[in-house]
N, C-alpha and C positions, 0 to 999 in steps of 0.2 A: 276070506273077504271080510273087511270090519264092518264091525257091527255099528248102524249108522246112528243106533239109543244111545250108545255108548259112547262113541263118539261128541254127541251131542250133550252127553251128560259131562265128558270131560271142560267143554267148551262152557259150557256155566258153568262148573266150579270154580275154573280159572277167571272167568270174566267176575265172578263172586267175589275171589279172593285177590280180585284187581282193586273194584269196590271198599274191601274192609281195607287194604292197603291207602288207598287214597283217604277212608276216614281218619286215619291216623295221623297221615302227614296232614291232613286239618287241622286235627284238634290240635299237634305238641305245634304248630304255629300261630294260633289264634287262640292263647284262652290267658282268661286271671281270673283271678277270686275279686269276685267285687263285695262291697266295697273294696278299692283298690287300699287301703290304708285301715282295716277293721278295729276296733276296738271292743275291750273286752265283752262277749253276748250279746256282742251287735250280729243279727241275724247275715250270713253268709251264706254265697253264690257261687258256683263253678261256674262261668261263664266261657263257653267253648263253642266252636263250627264244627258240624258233621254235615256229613251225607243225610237228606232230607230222606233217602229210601231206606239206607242201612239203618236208622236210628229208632228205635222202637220203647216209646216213651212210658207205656205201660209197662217195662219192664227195668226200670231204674230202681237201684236200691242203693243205701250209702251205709253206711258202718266205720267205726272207728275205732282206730287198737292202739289204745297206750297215745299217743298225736299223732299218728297217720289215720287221714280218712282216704277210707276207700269204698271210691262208688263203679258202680260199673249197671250193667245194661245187656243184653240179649237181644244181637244184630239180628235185623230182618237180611235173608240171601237176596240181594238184587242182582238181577243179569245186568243193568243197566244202568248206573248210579244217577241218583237223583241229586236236584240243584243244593248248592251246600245251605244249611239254613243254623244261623244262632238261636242256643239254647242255651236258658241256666237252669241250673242242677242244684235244686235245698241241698246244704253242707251241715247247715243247724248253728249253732251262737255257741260260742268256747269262751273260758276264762284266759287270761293274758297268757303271750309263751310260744312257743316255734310248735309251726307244725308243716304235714306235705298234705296235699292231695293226690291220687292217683286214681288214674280212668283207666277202666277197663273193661272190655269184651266178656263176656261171660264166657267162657270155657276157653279162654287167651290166656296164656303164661303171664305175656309179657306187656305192660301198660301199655296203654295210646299217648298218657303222658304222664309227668313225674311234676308236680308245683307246690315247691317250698314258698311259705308266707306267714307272718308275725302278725300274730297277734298282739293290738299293744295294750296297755296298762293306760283304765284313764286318768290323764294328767291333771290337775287342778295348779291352776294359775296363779300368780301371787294374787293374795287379796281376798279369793275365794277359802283358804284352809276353813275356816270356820263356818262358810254356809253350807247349809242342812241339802243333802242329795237323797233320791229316793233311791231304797232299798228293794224294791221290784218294777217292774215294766208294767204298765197299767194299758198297753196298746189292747183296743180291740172297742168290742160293742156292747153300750151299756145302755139299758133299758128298763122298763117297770111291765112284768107282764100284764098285770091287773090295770095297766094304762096304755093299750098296745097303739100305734101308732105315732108315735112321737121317740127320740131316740138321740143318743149322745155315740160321736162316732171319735175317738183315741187313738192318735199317732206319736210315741215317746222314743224319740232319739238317745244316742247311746249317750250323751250327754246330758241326759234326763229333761232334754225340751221337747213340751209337749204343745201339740194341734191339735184344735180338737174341731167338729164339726156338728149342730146342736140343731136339729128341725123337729118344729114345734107348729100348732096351728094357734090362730091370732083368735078375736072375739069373734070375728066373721066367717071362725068356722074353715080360715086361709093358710095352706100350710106358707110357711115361716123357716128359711134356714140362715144361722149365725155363724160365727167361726170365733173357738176362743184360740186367741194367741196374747202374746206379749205379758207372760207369766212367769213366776218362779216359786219355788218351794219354800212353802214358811216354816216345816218341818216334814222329815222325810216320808210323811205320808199326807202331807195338805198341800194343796199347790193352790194358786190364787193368779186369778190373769183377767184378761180382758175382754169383753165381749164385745165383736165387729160385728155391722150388721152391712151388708152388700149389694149394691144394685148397679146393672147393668145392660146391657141391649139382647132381645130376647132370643131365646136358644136357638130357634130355628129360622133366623135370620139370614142371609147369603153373606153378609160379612158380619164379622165380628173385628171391630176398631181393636188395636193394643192398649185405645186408652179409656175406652167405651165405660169399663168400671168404677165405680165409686166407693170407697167407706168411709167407713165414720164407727167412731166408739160408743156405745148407746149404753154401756153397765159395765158390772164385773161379775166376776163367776168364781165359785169355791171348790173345788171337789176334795173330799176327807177322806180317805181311802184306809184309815184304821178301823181293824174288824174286832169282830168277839165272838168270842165261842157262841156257835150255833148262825152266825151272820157272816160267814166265807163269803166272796167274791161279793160283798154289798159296796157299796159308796153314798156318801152323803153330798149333795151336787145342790149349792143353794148360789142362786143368783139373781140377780135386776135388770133389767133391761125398761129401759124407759121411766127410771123411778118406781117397778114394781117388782116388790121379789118375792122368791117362792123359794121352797126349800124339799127337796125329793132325793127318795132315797132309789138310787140305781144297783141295778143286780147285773154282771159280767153273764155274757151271753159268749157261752164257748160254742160253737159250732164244729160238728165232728170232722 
């Protein structure tokens, strides 16, 4: 007479390995490295559809050998697959040059998928050869701990144009936030741009209009990002706003 554990044990495995089958034929149909078009240590993405049950996100790890990266992941067994859900997968920022990614199961032979993608080489445009680019990514958060509450927030594209986001409190004690843009590099480590100051309809409003916002340019803004020994991750950040300037030294605030 069969034994009805056994039985039943066979019947999840198979519906299990129904599951990992169908995450596969997800992923090699729906995924790319995004940026779709990378450039050189411009931060990249595995971008792929899994099984929301099979995917087990504490268990992603990625590595790379020679230009193949390979990431893979440690399936949860579902008797019952779950709805598909997108994910991207940190790949890391590479120098220019052909590479593949591969996804895979952990203790699976064989990928879920195989994606060739180029790396390209940043171009400079006629006209540009001779203006100054920076030589490191400055993205992240910059601060003065001995002045805590106020703070300078850095987004630097692979083309070295930088956002930046700058709140501060007024005389009245009123936080204060700006946005530098419209900047360029006066040498590869000073960039010099604009300070916008923005007002719009309030947050917790029921609508918010597409046209509800306002700016306007109220100063300019400096950041010096050349260091010396024993002053790693400082910056020198002097600006005006309203005809009043100040001059502060910021320290990179890496977060584990």
């Amino acid at each position: 007479m069969p034994n009805p554990a056994n039985a039943f044990l066979k019947l999840a495995v198979a519906m299990a390995s129904f599951g990992l089958a169908t995450v596969a034929a997800a992923a090699a149909d729906e995924s790319l490295v995004v940026p779709p078009r990378p450039s050189q240590f411009e931060p990249l993405h595995l971008r792929t559809t899994l099984d929301s049950c099979t995917f087990d996100a504490n268990t992603v790890s990625v590595e790379l050998r020679d230009h193949l990266i390979v990431a893979s992941f440690r399936p949860r067994l579902c008797i019952v697959p779950g709805p598909p859900a997108v994910v991207d997968l940190e790949l890391g920022a590479y120098p220019a040059g052909d590479y593949e990614v591969q996804l895979y199961l952990k203790g699976y032979r064989e990928p879920l998928l195989r994606l060739p993608f180029q790396v390209a080489a940043r171009t400079v445009t006629p006209g540009e050869e001779d203006l100054p680019r920076p030589v490191a990514n400055y993205s992240g958060l910059w601060g003065n701990s001995r002045e805590p509450g106020w703070g300078l927030t850095l987004e630097q594209g692979a083309a070295g144009d930088i956002f930046g986001a700058l709140y501060v409190f007024d005389d009245a004690r009123q936080p204060q936030w700006y946005t530098l843009q419209a900047g360029q590099w006066q040498t590869a480590m000073r960039w010099s741009g604009v300070v916008v100051k923005s007002e719009g309809p309030p947050w917790a409003g029921p609508n918010y209009p597409a046209d509800g916002a306002q700016y306007r340019g109220v100063g300019t803004a400096t950041i010096d990002f050349a260091m010396k020994p024993g002053q790693e991750d400082q910056a020198t950040f002097t600006y005006t706003i309203d005809g009043r300037s100040v001059s502060k030294t910021l320290v990179r605030m890496r977060l584990n």
